[in-house]
C-alpha positions as CSV (number, residue, x, y, z in Angstrom):
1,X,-26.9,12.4,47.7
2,X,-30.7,12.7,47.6
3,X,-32.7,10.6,45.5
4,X,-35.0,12.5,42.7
5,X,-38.5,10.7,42.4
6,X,-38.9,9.2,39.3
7,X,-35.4,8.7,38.7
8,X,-32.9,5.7,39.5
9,X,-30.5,5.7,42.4
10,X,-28.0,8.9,41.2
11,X,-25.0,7.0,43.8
12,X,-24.7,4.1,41.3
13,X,-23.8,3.4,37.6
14,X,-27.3,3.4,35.4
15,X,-27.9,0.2,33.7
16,X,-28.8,0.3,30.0
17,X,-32.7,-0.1,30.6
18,X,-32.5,2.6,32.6
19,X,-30.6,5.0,30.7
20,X,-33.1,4.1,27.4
21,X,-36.5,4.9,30.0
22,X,-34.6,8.2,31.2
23,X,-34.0,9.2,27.1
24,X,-37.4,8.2,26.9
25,X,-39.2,10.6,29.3
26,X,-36.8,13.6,28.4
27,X,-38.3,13.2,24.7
28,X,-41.1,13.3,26.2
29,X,-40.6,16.1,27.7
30,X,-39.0,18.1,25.2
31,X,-41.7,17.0,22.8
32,X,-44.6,19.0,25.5
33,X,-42.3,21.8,25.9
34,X,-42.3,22.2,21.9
35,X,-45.9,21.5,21.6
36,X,-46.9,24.1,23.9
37,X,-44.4,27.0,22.3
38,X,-46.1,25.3,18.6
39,X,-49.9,26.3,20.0
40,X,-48.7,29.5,21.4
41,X,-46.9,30.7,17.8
42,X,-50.3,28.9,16.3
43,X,-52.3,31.4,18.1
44,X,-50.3,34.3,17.4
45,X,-50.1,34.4,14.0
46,X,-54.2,33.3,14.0
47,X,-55.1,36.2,16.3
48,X,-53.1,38.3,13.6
49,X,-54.6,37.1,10.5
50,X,-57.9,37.7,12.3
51,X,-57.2,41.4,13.0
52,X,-55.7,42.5,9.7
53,X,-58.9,40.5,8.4
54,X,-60.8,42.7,10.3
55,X,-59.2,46.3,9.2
56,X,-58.8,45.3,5.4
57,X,-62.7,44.4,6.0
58,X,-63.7,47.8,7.8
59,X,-61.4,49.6,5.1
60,X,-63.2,48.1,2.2
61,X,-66.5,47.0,3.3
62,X,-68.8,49.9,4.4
63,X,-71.1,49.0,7.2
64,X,-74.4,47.1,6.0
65,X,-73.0,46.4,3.2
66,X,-73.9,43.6,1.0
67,X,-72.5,42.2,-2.0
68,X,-75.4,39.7,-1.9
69,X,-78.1,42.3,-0.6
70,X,-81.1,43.3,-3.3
71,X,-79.4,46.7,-3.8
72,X,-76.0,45.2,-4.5
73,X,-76.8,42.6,-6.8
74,X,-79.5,44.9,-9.0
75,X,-76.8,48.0,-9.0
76,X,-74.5,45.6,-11.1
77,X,-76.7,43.7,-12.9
78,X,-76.0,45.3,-16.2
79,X,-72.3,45.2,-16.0
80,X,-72.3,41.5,-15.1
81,X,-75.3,40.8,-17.9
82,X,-72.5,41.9,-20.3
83,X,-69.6,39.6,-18.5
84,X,-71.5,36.6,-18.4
85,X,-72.9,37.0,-22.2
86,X,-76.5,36.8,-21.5
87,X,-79.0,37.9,-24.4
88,X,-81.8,40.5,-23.8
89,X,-84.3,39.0,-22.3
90,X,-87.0,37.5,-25.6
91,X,-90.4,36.9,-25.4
92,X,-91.0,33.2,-26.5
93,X,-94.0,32.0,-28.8
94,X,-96.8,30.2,-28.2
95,X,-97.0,26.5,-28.5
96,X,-97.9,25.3,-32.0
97,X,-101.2,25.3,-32.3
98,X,-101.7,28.1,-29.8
99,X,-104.6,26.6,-27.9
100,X,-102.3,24.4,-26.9
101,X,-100.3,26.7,-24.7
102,X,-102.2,26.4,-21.8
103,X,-103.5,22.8,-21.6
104,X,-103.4,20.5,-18.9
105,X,-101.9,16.4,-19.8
106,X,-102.6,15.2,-16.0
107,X,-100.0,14.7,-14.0
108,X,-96.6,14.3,-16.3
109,X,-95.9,11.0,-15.4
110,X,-97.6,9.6,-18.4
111,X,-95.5,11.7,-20.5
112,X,-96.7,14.7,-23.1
113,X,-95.0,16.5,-26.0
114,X,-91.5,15.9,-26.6
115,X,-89.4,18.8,-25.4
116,X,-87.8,19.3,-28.8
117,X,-91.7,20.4,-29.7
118,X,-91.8,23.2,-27.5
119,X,-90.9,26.8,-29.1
120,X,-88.6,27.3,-26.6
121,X,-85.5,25.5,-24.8
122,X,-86.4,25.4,-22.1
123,X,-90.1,25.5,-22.1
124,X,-91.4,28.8,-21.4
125,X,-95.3,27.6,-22.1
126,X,-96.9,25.2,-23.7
127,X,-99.0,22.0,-22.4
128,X,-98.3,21.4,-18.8
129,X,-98.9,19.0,-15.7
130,X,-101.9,19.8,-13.5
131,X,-100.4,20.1,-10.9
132,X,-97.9,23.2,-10.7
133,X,-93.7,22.9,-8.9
134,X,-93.3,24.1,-5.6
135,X,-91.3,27.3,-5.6
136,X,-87.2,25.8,-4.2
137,X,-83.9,24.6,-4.9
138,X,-83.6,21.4,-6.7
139,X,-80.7,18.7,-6.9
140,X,-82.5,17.2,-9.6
141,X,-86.2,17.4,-11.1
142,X,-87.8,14.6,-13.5
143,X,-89.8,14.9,-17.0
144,X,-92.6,14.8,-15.3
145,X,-91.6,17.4,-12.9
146,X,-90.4,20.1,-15.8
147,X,-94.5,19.4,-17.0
148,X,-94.9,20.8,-14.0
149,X,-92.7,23.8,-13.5
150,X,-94.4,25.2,-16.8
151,X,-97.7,25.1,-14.8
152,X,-95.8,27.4,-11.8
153,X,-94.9,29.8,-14.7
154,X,-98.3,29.9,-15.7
155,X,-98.9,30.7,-11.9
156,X,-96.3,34.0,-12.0
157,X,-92.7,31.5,-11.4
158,X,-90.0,32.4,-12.5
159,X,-87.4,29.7,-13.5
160,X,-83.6,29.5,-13.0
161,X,-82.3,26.9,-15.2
162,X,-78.1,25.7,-14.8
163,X,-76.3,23.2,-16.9
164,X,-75.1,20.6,-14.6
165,X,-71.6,21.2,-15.5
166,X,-71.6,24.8,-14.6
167,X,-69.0,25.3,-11.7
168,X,-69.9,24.8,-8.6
169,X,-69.1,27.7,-6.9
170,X,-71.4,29.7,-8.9
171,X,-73.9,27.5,-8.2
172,X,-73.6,27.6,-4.8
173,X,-73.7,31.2,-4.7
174,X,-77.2,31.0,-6.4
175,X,-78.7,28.3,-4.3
176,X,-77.2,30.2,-0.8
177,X,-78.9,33.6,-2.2
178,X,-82.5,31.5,-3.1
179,X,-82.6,28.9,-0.7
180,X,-83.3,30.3,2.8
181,X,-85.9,31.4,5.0
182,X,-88.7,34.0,4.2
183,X,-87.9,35.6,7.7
184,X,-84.4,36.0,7.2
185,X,-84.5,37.9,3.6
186,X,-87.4,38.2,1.5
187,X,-85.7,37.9,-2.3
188,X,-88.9,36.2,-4.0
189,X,-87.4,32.9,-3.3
190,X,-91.5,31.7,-2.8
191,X,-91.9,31.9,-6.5
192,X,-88.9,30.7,-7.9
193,X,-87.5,27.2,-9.2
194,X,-84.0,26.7,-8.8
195,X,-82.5,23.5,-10.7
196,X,-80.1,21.7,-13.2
197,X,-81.3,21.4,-16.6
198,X,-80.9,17.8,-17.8
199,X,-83.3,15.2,-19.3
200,X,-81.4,13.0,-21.5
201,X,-83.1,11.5,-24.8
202,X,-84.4,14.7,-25.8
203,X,-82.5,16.6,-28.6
204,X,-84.1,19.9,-26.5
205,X,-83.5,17.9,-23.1
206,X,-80.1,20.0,-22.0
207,X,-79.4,23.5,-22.9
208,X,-78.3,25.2,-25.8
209,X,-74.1,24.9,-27.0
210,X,-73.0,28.3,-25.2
211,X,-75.5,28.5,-22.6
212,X,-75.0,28.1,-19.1
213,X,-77.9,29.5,-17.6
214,X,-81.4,30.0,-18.4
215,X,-84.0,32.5,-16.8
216,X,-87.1,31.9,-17.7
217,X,-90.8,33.1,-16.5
218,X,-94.3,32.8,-19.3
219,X,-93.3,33.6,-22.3
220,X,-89.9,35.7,-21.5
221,X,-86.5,34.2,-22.1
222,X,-83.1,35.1,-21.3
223,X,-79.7,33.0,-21.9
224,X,-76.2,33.3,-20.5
225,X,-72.8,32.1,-21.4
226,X,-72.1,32.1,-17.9
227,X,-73.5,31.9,-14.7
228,X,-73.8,35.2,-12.9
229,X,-76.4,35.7,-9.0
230,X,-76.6,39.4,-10.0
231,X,-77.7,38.5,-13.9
232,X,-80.7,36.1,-12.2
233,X,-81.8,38.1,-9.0
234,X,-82.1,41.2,-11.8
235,X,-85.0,38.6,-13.9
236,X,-86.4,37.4,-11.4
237,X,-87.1,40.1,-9.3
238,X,-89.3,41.4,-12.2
239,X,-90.7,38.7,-14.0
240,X,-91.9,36.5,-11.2
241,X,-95.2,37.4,-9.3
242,X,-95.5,39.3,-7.0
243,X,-92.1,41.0,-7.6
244,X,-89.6,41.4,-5.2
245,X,-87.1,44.8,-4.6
246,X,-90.2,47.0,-5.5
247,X,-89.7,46.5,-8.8
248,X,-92.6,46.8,-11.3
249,X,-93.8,43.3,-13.2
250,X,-92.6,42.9,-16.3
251,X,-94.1,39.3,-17.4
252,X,-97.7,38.4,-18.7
253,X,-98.6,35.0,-16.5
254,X,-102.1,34.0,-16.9
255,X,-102.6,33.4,-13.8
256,X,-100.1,35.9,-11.6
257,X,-99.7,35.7,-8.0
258,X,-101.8,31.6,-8.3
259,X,-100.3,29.3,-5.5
260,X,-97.2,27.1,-6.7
């Protein structure tokens, strides 16, 4: 009888050691064999998937469509305004006493009015750092920073306040739509301010019971129950300076169009 390689002599009796390393390497085996069927059935079923996604895409998606293009987002801006219960937009007062509404308290680190002072919540003028925000997306800002942000409204800014609890989804929807490149889609993300509202100590230091977004440019308002891109792209397209979408300003900045 011919010996097979890897195997023990097949003219005598196998010994117990051997019998366990033969079980051994045919689990083994078996175990490759059932792998290999496992990636194939895998791949299948993911090359599948991958082609129905596809059709229901092509079947319900137009091409160049957008749900996140300009167009898109300011063709349903009204109907989502009404499902996220946001207010009309309101044009805020001026600080009290007026003159104030445009002064300068250095650099907000020292500190200035208490934001419970300020006719508005948030701020939408009023005494203001001398230095304005850069236009961005912000994980955070400080006291002295929200001085400053005043000062970019001042400037033409338009503001997109969140309550920290809002759910994160829609907030990542709104920073992926306002935080990219100029060269890869010009949505006036150069003039707006994109962060959490939250500056504990301050009875006007978080947003109002109800509101979980606030749109503000100079002395224009608006508040929403919820969260909503289309809601925000539709104010800030118009109220910050220069507009974007070809829409025609609606705000009255000072100082429209000043760097931030």
């Amino acid at each position: 009888m011919t010996d097979v390689p890897g195997r023990p002599d097949q003219g005598r009796r196998l010994t117990k050691a051997e019998r366990k390393e033969q079980a051994r390497r045919e689990r083994e085996e078996l175990q490759r064999r059932l792998a290999s069927k496992r990636r194939a059935r895998t791949l299948s079923i993911a090359v599948g998937a991958v082609v129905v996604a596809a059709l229901v895409f092509a079947t319900t998606l137009l091409p160049g469509d957008d749900l996140t293009s300009p167009d898109q987002l300011l063709g349903r801006a009204a109907a989502a305004a009404d499902a996220a219960g946001c207010g009309d937009v309101t044009t805020t007062p001026p600080f009290d006493p007026p003159d104030q509404d445009q002064t300068h308290i250095g650099d907000g680190t020292s500190g200035g009015p208490p934001l419970s002072s300020y006719p508005a919540t948030p701020p939408a003028s009023g005494p203001h750092a001398d230095t304005p925000l850069p236009a961005g997306v912000y994980d955070s800002v400080t006291v002295a920073e929200l001085y400053r942000s005043i000062h970019s409204l001042e400037h033409g800014a338009a503001v997109i306040w969140y309550d920290p609890a809002a759910p994160a989804n829609k907030v990542t929807e709104l920073i992926e739509f306002y935080d990219r490149r100029l060269q890869d889609a010009e949505v006036g993300q150069d003039r707006v301010i994109v962060a959490p509202y939250d500056f504990p100590g301050d009875s006007a230091g978080i947003l109002p019971d109800g509101v979980q977004m606030a749109l503000v440019a100079w002395h224009r308002l608006r508040t929403c129950a919820s969260m909503d891109l289309a809601v925000a792209f539709d104010f800030t397209s118009q109220f910050s300076f220069p507009t974007t979408a070809d829409r025609e300003y609606q705000g009255e900045a000072p100082e429209p169009g000043a760097p931030i």
